[in-house]
C-alpha positions as a printed NumPy array, in Angstrom:
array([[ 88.671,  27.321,  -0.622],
       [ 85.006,  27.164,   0.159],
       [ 82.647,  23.89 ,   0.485],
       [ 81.346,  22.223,  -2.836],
       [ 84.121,  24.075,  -5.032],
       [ 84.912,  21.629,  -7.916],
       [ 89.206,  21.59 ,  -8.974],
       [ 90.786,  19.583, -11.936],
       [ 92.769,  16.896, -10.577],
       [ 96.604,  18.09 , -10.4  ],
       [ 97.646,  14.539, -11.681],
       [ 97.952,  15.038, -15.397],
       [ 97.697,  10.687, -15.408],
       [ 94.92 ,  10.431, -12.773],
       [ 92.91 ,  13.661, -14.56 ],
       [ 92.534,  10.815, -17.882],
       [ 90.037,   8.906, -15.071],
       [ 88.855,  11.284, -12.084],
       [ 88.916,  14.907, -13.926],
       [ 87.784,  16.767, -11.026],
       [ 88.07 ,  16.493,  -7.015],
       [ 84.655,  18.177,  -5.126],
       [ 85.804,  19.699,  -1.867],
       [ 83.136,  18.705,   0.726],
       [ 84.644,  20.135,   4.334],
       [ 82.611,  21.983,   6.371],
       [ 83.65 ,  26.081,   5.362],
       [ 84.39 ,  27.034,   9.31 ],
       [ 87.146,  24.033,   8.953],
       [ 90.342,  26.297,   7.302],
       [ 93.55 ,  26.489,   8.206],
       [ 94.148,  22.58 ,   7.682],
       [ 97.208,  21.047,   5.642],
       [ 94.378,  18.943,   3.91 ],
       [ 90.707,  19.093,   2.593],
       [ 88.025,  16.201,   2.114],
       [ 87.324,  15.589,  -1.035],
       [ 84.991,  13.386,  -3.254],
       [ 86.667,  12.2  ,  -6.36 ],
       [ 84.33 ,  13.033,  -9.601],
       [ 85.546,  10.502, -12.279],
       [ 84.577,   9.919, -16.096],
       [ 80.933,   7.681, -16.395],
       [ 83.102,   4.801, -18.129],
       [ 85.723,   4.86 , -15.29 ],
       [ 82.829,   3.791, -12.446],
       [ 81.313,   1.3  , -14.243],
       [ 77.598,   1.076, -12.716],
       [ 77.085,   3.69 , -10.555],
       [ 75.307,   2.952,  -7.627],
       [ 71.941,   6.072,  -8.046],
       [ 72.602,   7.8  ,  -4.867],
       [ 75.893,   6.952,  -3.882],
       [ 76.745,   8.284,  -7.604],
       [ 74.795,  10.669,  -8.525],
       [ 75.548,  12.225, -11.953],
       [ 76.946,  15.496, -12.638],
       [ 77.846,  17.717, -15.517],
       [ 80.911,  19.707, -15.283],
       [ 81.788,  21.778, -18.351],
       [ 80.037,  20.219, -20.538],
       [ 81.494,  16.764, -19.723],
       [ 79.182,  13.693, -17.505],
       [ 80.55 ,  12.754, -14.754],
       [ 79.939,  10.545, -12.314],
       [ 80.284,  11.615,  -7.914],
       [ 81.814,   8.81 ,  -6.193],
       [ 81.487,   9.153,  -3.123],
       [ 82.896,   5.605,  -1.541],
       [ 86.448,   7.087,  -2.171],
       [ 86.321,   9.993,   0.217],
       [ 89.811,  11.375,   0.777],
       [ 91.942,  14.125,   2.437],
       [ 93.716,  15.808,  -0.11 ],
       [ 96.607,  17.991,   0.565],
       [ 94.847,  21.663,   0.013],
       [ 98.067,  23.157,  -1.466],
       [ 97.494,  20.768,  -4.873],
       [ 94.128,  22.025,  -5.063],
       [ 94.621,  25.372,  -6.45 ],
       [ 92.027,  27.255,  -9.113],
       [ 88.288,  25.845,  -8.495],
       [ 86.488,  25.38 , -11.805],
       [ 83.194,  25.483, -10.63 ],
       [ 81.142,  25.225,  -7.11 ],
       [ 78.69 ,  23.056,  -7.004],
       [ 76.755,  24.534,  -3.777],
       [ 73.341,  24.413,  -5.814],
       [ 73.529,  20.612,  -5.826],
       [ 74.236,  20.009,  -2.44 ],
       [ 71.397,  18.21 ,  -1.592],
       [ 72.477,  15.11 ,  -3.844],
       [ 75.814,  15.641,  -2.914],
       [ 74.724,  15.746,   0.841],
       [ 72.463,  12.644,  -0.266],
       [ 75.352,  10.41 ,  -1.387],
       [ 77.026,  11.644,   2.101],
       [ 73.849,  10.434,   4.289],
       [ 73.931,   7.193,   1.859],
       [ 77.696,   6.025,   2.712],
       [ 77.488,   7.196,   6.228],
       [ 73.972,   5.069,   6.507],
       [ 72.153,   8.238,   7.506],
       [ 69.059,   6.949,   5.428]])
């Protein structure tokens, strides 16, 4: 598991609403039952995004929409075959971090 890697959600019900889950723990953090995750759900799902707490993101193809404000461990075990990593957006990734946090 490494730091911005992108999996489907496992939930076949949830995966209609939040597709993906972006791991966002630090890479020297391993050995943990869990991860920290973002949840990436479908643009419709959100609502109004809030610009940098929700950045948008493409993923396959599909837009998507970070949100950030539901931060969650996630039992690392469920997350198994990453689809994409996501490392070359990290700064608006990092951003949306620094914006729930109040870091700006």
């Amino acid at each position: 598991m490494a730091r911005f890697d992108v999996y489907r959600h496992p939930d076949a019900t949830l995966r209609k609403t939040t597709p993906y889950l972006l791991d966002v723990q630090n890479d020297y953090i391993n050995g943990l039952e869990t991860r920290v995750v973002l949840p990436i759900r479908t643009a419709r799902q959100l609502g109004l995004p809030m610009r940098d707490l929700n950045p948008p993101l493409e993923i396959d193809g599909t837009q998507v929409v970070l949100d950030a404000a539901a931060i969650a461990a996630f039992p690392a075990a469920e997350l198994r075959s990453p689809v994409v990593n996501l490392r070359a957006q990290a700064d608006v990734i990092l951003n949306a971090l620094d914006t729930l946090f109040g870091s700006h």
